[in-house]
C-alpha positions, -999 to 999 in steps of 0.1 A, spaced: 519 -442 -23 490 -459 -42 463 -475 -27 464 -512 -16 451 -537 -40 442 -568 -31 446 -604 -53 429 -634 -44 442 -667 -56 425 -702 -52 427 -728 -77 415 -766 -85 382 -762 -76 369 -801 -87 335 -786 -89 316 -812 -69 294 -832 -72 303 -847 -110 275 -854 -137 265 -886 -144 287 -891 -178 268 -912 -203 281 -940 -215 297 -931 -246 317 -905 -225 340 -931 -210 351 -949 -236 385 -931 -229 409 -921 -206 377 -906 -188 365 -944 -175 398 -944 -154 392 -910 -141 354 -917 -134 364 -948 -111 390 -931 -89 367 -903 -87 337 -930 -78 359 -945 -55 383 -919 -43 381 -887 -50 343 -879 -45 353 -882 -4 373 -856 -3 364 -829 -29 333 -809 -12 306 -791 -23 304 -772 9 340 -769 14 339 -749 -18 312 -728 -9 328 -716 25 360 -708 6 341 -685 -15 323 -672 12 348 -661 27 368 -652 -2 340 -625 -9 343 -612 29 374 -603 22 368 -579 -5 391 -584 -34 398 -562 -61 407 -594 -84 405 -630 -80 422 -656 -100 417 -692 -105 445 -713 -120 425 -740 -136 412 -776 -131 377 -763 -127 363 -799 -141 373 -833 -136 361 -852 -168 357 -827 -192 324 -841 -195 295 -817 -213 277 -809 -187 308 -802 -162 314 -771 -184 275 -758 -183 281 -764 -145 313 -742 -145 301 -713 -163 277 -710 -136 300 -714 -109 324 -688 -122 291 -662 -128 287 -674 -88 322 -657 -82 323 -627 -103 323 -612 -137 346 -612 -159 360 -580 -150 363 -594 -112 375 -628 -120 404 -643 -143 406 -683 -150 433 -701 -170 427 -740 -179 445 -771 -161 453 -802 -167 416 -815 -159 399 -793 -181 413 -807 -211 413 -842 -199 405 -859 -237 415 -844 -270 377 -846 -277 371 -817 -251 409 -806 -254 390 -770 -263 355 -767 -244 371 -746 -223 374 -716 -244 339 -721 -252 323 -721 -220 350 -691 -197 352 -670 -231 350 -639 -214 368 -651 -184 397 -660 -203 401 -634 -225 430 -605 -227 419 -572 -225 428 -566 -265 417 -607 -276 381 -607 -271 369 -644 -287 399 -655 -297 415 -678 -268 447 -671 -277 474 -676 -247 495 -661 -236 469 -635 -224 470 -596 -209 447 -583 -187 456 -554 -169 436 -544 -139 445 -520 -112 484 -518 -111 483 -554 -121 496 -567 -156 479 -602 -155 497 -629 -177 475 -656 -187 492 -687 -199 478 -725 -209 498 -754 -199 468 -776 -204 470 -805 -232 453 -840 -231 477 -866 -218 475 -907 -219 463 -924 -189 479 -919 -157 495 -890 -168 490 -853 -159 515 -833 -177 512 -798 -187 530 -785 -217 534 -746 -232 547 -750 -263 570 -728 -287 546 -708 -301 532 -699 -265 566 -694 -249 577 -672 -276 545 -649 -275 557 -648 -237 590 -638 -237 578 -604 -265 552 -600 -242 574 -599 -207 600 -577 -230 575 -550 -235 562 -550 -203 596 -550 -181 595 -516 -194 564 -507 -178 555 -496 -140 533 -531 -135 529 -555 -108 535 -588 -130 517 -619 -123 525 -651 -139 491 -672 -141 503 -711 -150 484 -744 -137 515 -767 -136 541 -750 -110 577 -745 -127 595 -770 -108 581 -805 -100 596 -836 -79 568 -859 -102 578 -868 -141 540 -878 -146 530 -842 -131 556 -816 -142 554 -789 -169 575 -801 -196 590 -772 -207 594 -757 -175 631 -750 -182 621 -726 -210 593 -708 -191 622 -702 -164 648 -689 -186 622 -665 -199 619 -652 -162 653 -649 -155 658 -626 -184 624 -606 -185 613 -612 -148 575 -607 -133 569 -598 -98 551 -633 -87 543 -664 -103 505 -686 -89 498 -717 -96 480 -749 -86 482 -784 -97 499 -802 -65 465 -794 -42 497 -785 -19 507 -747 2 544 -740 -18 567 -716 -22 593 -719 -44 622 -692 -57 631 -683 -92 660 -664 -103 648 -631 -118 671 -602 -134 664 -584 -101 665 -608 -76 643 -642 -69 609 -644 -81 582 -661 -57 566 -688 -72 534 -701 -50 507 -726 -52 476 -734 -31 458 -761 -21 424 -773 -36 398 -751 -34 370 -776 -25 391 -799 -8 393 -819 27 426 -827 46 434 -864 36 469 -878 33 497 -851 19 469 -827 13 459 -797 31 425 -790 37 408 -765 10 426 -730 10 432 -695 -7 457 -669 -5 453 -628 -9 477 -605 -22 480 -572 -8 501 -551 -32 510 -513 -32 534 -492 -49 553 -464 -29 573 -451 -59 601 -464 -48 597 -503 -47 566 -526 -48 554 -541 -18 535 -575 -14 520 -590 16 509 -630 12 477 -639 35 468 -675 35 431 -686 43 421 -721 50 395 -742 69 407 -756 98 400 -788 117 362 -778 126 358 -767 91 358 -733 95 374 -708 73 407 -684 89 437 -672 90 467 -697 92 494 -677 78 507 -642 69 542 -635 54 560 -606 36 572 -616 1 586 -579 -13 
């Protein structure tokens, strides 16, 4: 049996607090996004929060830790500068993967910043500098699969789309790999099935006809600041497909308080094995335990 490895999955981190954006930055959609945060969203995305989670996180000793986008809010300038650092606060590259969301491409203006600033934290193991999704990055018995679901939408709208040219890469991608002896993780912002037309992947019905051909061993996302599990049909049986909470934030309406989740993963030549452990602060805003469950 191979060793255990260990995944650690937290996503939507808001970075708090936001820049001041100048003025010529919110003469977009961004003036709508800078009053709900003003007046909304600066209450319950903490600085503090954040740090805890990654406190603990790095207790916890993972061999790889993923973050499935919305590292911004604005996509202002300095949100990116402030991003970089934060990610260097986490890991290096070689510790740490990060895909885009939503946020993080908020205006067409900034619709690429991102590649720019996480360069080496996006990057597939063979694509160094060139940003070019979907992307492979193979660590341990992990086959990472990077993909970008991140476009600027209109106001009010948080869509995330793949596009043809991505979704074909994927599906000669998953084709060589299903030969392979690798734990597959799908890494996607936007979850593949959404109750909200203003929030859902749009191709989402391609991206899951890929998987039911090719398959991967787990999907992660974020986007919905929600716990979820979800079920996709696979060639070899359902496929989980799981999303976390905001990293950074406090329990307020629908939303959880700030969480993670930690894959244990082994191999014992006959099957793969998976263990979910879910980490969250509680009502005195400390960090533990609140769930463990058996997903292969």
């Amino acid at each position: 049996m191979m060793p255990t490895f260990t995944l650690a999955h937290l996503s939507d981190p808001h970075l708090p607090p936001l820049p001041r954006p100048r003025f010529a930055e919110l003469a977009n959609k961004r003036a709508l996004g800078y009053l709900n945060w003003t007046r909304n969203r600066h209450k319950y995305h903490r600085r503090e929060v954040l740090d805890a989670l990654v406190a603990d996180m790095k207790a916890q000793s993972p061999d790889h830790v993923t973050v499935t986008g919305d590292l911004v809010n604005l996509a202002l300038e300095a949100e990116f500068a402030c991003s970089r650092t934060w990610l260097e606060s986490v890991g290096g590259p070689d510790l740490v993967t990060v895909i885009p969301g939503n946020h993080d491409a908020y205006v067409r203006a900034a619709s690429n910043r991102f590649a720019e600033a996480w360069a080496e934290y996006l990057d597939g193991d063979n694509t160094s500098g060139s940003a070019a999704f979907p992307v492979l990055r193979r660590r341990g018995p992990l086959a990472l699969i990077g993909l970008s679901s991140a476009v600027p939408t209109p106001p009010f709208m948080a869509t995330g789309t793949l596009g043809h040219a991505q979704l074909y890469a994927l599906g000669r991608l998953l084709e060589r790999l299903s030969a392979e002896r690798a734990f597959r993780v799908l890494l996607v912002h936007h979850p593949l099935r959404s109750d909200s037309r203003i929030k859902r992947l749009t191709d989402s019905r391609e991206l899951i006809a890929l998987l039911k051909v090719h398959g991967v061993e787990l999907v992660l996302h974020g986007h919905d600041h929600v716990h979820s599990t979800r079920w996709i049909e696979g060639p070899n049986g359902a496929i989980p497909s799981i999303g976390v909470p905001s990293a950074s934030a406090l329990a307020h309406g629908r939303h959880p308080g700030a969480a993670y989740n930690l894959y244990a993963i082994e191999h014992d030549n006959a099957a793969w094995r998976c263990e979910q452990i879910v980490r969250g602060i509680d009502g005195d805003l400390r960090m533990r335990e609140l769930d463990r469950v058996r997903l292969i």
